[in-house]
C-alpha positions, 0 to 999 in steps of 0.5 A: 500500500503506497500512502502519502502524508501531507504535512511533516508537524505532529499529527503527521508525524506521528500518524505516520511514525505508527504505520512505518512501525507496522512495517508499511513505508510512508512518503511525508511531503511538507511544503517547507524546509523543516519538521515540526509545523507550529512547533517551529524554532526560528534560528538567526546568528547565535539566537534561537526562537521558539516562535510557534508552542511554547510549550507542552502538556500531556493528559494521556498515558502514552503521551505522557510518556512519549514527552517524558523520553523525548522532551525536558521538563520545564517549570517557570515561576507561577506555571502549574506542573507538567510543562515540557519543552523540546531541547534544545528547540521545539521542533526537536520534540518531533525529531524522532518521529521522523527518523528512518521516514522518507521525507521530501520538503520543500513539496508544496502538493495539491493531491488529484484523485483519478477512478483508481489512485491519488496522484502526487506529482509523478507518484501514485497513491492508494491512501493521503493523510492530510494534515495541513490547515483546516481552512486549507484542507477545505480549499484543497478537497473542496466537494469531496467530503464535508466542508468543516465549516464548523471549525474556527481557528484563530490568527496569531503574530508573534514577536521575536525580540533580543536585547542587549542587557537582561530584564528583570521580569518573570520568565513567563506571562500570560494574560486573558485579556488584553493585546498581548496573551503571552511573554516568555523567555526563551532562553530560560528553556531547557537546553537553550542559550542563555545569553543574549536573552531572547523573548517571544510574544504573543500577540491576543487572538483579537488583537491578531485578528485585526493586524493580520494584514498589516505589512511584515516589516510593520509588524515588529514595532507595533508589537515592541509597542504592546511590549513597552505598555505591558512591561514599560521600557525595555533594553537596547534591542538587538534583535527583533522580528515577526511571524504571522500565524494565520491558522495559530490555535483553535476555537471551535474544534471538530469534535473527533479525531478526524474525518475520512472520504466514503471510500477511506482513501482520504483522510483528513486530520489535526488538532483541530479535530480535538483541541488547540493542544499538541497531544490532540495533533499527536492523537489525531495523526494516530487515530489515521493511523489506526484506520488505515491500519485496520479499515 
């Protein structure tokens, strides 16, 4: 069975880590240059930042277990216990997933079906996982299957600052309300380098939602802006940067695992399925896994 995975972050990954297992040998494609999807790590000079999660829970047993042998604990003051981080990035926490994986990056697909196969490229395919967004997956297999018009995923930009001197602040906060919904220092993570300080900031959802089209360049000052309100002045900036998240956390889940085409050659999947959490991705990438390994 020749079986193609859109999508090298975790619910790709992982679905694909439990068929390779069974003795079956998936292709992943992702459209960029790297593994990890949303638990993304930008690297510039000698900074490193973690511009996607921040970090990692577990409430099932064999996620629990799966961070406790591939992540580090990581307990900032005022977080409550259970918190993991990837070391020495986030992305390393899908590192081992995809080992001994065929992979292709850099593979922006857009799967065809015929009466038989999927087609990919030059390649045939008996089943397709998609992992990519959900508003994506609508576009890409429009008509095929039920539109998943009842999930709603939230915007998020996102701050990557260094300075030259180091702060004084808690190595984490979050807020509920207001224009910013996280600070956090990255170089207090396990593993990481702890000089220069380097910080990541969330924009809120509301706020991200109104800026998201706001030009690439813009974006850091407007943010450092935000900064400066909730933490007043700040150090001599060395460093300082933006990413836009269009499809960053989710609000209104699916509500199961994931969704399949009558004939079960396609399946669609994340953690929009389940949650906003990176054990739902985990979850869902093996609950595809599952039905193609037992229709």
């Amino acid at each position: 069975m020749r079986i193609a995975i859109v999508g090298a972050g975790m619910t790709g990954l992982s679905c694909a880590r439990m068929l390779a297992d069974a003795g079956l040998e998936p292709i992943v494609f992702e459209k960029s240059r790297g593994l990890g999807g949303r638990l993304a790590t930008r690297r510039t000079d000698a900074l490193r930042f973690d511009h996607g999660a921040q970090f990692v829970t577990a409430r099932g047993e064999s996620f629990r277990r799966y961070l406790e042998q591939n992540a580090q604990p990581w307990q900032p003051e005022g977080a409550p216990e259970g918190w993991f981080a990837g070391a020495p990035s986030m992305n390393d926490l899908v590192r081992p997933l995809a080992e001994g994986l065929d992979v292709w990056f850099d593979e922006l697909v857009a799967p065809v079906r015929d009466r038989v196969q999927w087609h990919i490229g030059e390649g045939l395919f008996d089943r397709v996982v998609s992992t990519v967004p959900v508003t994506q997956a609508r576009n890409m297999f429009s008509g095929m299957m039920d539109p998943l018009t009842e999930v709603e995923i939230a915007p998020c930009w996102t701050l990557m600052a260094a300075f030259v001197e180091p702060t004084d602040w808690p190595d984490m906060w979050r807020a509920r309300e207001g224009d910013l919904a996280w600070i956090g220092r990255n170089s207090a993570k396990p593993g990481r380098v702890e000089t220069p300080e380097s910080w990541v900031v969330h924009a809120s959802p509301e706020w991200s939602r109104d800026h998201l089209e706001i030009e690439k360049e813009a974006a850091p000052e407007l943010m450092l802006n935000l900064l400066r309100e909730a933490r007043g002045s700040l150090p001599d900036i060395v460093y300082a940067s933006a990413h836009r998240w269009r499809y960053a956390m989710t609000t209104t889940a699916l509500g199961r695992s994931h969704v399949a085409s009558e004939d079960g050659s396609l399946l669609i999947g994340g953690d929009w399925c389940l949650g906003a959490r990176v054990e739902d991705a985990w979850e869902s990438g093996r609950a595809m896994a599952a039905a193609i390994l037992n229709p």
